[in-house]
C-alpha positions in Angstrom: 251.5 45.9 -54.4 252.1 42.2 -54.3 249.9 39.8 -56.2 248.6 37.8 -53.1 247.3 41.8 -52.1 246.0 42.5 -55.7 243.9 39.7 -55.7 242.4 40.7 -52.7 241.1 43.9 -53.8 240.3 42.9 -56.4 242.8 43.2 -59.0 243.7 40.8 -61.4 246.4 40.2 -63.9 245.0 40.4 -67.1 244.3 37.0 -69.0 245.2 37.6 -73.0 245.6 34.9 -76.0 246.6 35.1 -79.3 243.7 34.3 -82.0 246.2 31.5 -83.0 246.3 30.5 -79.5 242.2 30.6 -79.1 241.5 29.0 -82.2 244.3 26.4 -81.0 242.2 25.3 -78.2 238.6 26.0 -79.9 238.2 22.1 -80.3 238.7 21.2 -77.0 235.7 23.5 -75.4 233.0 22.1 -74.2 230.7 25.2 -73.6 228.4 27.1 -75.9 229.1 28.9 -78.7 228.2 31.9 -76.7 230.1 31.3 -73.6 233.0 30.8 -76.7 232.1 34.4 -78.0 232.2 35.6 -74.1 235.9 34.6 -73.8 237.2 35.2 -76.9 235.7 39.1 -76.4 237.8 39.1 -73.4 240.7 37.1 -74.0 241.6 38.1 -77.5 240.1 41.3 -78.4 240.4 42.5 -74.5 236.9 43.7 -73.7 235.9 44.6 -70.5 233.6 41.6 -68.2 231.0 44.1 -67.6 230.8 45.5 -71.2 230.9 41.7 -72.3 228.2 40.6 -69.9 225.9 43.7 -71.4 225.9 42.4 -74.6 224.9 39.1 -73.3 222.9 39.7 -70.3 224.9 38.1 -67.9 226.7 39.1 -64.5 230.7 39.6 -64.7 230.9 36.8 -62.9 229.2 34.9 -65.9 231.7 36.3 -68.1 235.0 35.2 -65.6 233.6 31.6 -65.4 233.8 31.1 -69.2 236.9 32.7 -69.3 238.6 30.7 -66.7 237.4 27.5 -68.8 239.3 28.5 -71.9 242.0 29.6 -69.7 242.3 26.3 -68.0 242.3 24.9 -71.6 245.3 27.0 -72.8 247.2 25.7 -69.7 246.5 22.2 -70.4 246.9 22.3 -74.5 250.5 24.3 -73.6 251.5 21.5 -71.0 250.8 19.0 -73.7 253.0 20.7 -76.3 256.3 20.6 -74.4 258.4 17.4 -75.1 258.7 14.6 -72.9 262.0 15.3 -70.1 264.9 13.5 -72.0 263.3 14.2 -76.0 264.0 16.5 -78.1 261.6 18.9 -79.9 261.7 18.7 -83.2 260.2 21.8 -85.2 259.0 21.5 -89.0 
């Protein structure tokens, strides 16, 4: 199945993060510490939405907002990682 057809049904690749990665971006969030809980559930440990949004009393859809916030955060704290075209990386 293609992923333009996966996402309409539905399917979704899943979204996972190191705990180095998560605590990497913790700083940067600017959502509650429970919304921070949510996604870490999903992200790190790999808990289902629903079983997540249970424990918190919210919809699935709750759960995929905060999620796509840290996400988005991961994306932008990698982009700013990569050296500048032209310089060199230098790792300690």
């Amino acid at each position: 199945m293609s992923g333009e057809a996966s996402m309409r049904r539905g399917v979704r690749a899943k979204r996972r993060m190191t705990p180095a990665e998560f605590e990497a971006v913790r700083p940067f969030l600017n959502i509650s510490d429970d919304r921070i809980k949510a996604a870490r559930a999903a992200l790190v440990e790999g808990q289902t939405f629903q079983s997540i949004g249970d424990r918190f009393g919210w919809s699935k859809q709750s759960v995929d907002q905060a999620v796509r916030v840290v996400w988005k955060t991961l994306e932008k704290y990698r982009q700013s990682q990569r050296a500048v075209p032209g310089w060199k990386q230098i790792e300690s």
